[in-house]
C-alpha positions in Angstrom: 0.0 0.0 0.0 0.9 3.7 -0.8 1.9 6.8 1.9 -1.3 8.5 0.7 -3.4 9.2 3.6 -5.9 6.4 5.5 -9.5 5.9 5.4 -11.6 3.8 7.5 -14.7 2.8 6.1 -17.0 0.9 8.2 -20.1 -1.4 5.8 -17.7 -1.5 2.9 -18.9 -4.5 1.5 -22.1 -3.1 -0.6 -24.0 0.0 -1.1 -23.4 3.5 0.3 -20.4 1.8 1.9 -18.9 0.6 -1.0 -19.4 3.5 -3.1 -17.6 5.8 -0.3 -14.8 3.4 -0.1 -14.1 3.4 -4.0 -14.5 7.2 -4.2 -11.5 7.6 -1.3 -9.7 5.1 -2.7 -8.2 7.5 -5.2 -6.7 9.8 -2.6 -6.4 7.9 0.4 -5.0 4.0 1.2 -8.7 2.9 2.4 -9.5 0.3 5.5 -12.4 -1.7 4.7 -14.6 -2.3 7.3 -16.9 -5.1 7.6 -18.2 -8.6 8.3 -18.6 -10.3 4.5 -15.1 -11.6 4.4 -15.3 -12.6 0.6 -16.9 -9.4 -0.2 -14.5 -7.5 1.3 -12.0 -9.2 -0.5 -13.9 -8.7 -4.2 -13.7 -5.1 -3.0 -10.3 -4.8 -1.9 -9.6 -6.4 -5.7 -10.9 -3.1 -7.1 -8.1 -1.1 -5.5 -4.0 -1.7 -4.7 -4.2 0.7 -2.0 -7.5 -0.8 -0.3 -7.7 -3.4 2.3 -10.2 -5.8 4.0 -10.9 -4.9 7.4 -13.1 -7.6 9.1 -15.0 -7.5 12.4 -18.2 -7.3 13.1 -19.1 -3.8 15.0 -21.7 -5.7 17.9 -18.8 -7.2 18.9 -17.1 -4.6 21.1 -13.9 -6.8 22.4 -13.4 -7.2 18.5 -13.8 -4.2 17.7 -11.1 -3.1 20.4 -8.7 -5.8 19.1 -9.0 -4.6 15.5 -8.1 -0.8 15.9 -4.8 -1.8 17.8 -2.3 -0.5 15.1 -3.9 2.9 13.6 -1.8 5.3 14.9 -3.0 7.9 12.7 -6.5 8.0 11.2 -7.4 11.1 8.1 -11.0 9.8 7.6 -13.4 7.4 9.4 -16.6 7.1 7.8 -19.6 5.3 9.1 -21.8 3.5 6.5 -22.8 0.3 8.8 -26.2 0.6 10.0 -29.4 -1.9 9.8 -33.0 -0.5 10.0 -35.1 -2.4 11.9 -38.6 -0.9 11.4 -42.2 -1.1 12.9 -44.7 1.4 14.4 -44.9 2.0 18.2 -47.5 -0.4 18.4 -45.7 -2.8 16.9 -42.1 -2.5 17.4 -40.8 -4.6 20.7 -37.7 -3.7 22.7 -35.3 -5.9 20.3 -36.2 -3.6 17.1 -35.3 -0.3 19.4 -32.4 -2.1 20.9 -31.1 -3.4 17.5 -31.4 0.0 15.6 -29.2 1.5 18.9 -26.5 -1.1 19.1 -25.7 -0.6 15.8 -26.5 2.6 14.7 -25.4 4.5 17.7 -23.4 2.0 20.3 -21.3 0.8 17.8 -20.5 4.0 16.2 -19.8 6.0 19.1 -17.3 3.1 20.6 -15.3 3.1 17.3 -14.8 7.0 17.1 -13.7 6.6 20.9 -11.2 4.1 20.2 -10.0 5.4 17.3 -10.3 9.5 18.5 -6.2 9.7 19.5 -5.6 8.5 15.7 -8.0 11.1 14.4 -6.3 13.9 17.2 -2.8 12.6 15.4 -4.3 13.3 11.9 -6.8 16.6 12.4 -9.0 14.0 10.9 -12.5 13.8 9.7 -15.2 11.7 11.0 -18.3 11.7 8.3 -21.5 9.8 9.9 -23.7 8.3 7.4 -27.3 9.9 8.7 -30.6 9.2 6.8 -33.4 11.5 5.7 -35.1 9.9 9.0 -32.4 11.8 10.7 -33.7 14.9 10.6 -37.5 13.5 10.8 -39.2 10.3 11.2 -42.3 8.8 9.3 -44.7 6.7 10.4 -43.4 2.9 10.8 -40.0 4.2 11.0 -40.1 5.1 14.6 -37.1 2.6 16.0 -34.8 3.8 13.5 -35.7 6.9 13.6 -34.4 7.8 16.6 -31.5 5.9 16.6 -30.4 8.2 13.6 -31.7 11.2 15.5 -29.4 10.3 18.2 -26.2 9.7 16.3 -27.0 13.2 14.6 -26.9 14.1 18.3 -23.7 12.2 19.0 -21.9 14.2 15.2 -22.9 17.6 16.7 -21.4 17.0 20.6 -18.3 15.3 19.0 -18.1 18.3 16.6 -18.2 20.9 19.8 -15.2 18.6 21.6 -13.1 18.1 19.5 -12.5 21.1 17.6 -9.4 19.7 15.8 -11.6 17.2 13.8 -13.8 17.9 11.0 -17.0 16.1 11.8 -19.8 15.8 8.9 -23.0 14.3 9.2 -24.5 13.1 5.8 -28.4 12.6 5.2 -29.2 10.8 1.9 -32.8 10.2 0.5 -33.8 6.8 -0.1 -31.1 4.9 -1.6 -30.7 2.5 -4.2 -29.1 -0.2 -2.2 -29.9 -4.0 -1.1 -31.2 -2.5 2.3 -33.5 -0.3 0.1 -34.9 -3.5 -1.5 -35.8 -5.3 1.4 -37.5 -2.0 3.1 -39.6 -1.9 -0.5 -40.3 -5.1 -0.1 -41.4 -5.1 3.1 -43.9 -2.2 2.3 -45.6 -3.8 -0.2 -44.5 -2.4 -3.1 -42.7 -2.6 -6.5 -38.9 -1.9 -6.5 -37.8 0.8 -9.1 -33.9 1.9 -8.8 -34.8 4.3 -11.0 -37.0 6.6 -8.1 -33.6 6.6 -5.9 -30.3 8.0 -5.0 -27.5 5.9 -6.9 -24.8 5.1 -3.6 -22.3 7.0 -6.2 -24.1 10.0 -5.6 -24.1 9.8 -2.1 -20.2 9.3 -1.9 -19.4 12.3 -4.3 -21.3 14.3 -1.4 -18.6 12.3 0.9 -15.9 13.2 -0.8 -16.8 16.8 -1.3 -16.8 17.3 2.7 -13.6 15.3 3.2 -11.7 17.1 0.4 -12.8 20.7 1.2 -10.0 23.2 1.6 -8.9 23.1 4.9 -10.5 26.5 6.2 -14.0 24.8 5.4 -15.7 22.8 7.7 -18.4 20.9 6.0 -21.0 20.1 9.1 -24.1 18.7 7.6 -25.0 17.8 3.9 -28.7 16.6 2.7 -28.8 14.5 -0.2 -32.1 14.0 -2.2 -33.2 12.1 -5.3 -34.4 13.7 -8.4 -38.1 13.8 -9.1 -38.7 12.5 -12.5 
């Protein structure tokens, strides 16, 4: 791998994840984070300066085992998330614990560890938010509020640590396999055509993370075209 600078991509293996990691990948030598060993590996073959980086982000010990080593840390972004939804009626403890553990617990734990790599590189932290970020819909209540709360946990991190560029990112719905099964589970017809392409949503990324360095890129919505 080159001396360019490092990226840490967490849910690199597909989608939004994937897209980010591939658009870094031209500036930056690029960690690939994940638990889909072989398709980390398919996406590491795309790139001489990208690597896989497996562990699974529940797994906290793991997780504190696999950042040993990154001593200095330019970008972390985090694409990993899973949306478990369901109305308040509906939705039990599990779904609200699930959409926390991973879209909040795990998230926050990994910028800890990691935080004296970012100090070393006046890095950049970019949070991968969702429209449901900024409000929530009907049957989306769990997830939600995990993604109003890690839009909570960007803007404290942002206020602490002044020597780190922190950017939260909210993209519209998505073209992306967790898109499909959300369609699906509504009922309806899937057309990739009515959603963001995960490209777009990583030219956004690399927009904030390449800004001059007297620009601090905080928040950045991301919508689909009507047709």
């Amino acid at each position: 791998m080159s001396e360019s600078r490092l990226a840490l991509v967490t849910g690199a293996s597909r989608g939004i994840g994937a897209a980010v990691a591939r658009a870094l990948g031209r500036t930056h030598r690029v960690l690939l984070g994940g638990r889909d060993v072989d398709a980390l590996a398919e996406q590491a073959a795309e790139s001489p300066d990208a690597e896989p980086w497996q562990v699974d982000l529940g797994d906290l010990d793991g997780v504190r085992a696999a950042v040993n080593g990154i001593d200095r840390l330019d970008v972390l972004v985090h694409s990993a998330g899973t949306a478990e939804l369901g109305t308040v009626e509906q939705a039990g403890p599990s779904a609200w614990r699930t959409n926390f553990e991973v879209n909040v617990v795990a998230v926050a734990e990994l910028t800890r560890l990691l935080l004296p790599a970012l100090r070393a590189a006046h890095g950049h932290v970019v949070v991968i938010n969702s429209g449901q970020g900024l409000s929530a819909r009907a049957g989306w209540g769990p997830y939600a509020a995990s993604k109003h709360a890690v839009r909570a946990f960007a803007d404290a991190l942002r206020e602490e640590e002044p020597g780190i560029r922190v950017t939260s990112v909210y993209p519209g719905r998505t073209d992306t396999e967790m898109q499909q099964a959300i369609v699906a589970g509504e009922g309806r017809q899937y057309a990739p055509g009515e959603y963001l392409r995960p490209d777009s949503v990583a030219a956004a990324v690399l927009s904030a993370v390449t800004a001059s360095p007297d620009a601090h890129i905080t928040d950045v919505t991301v919508r689909p075209r009507p047709h």
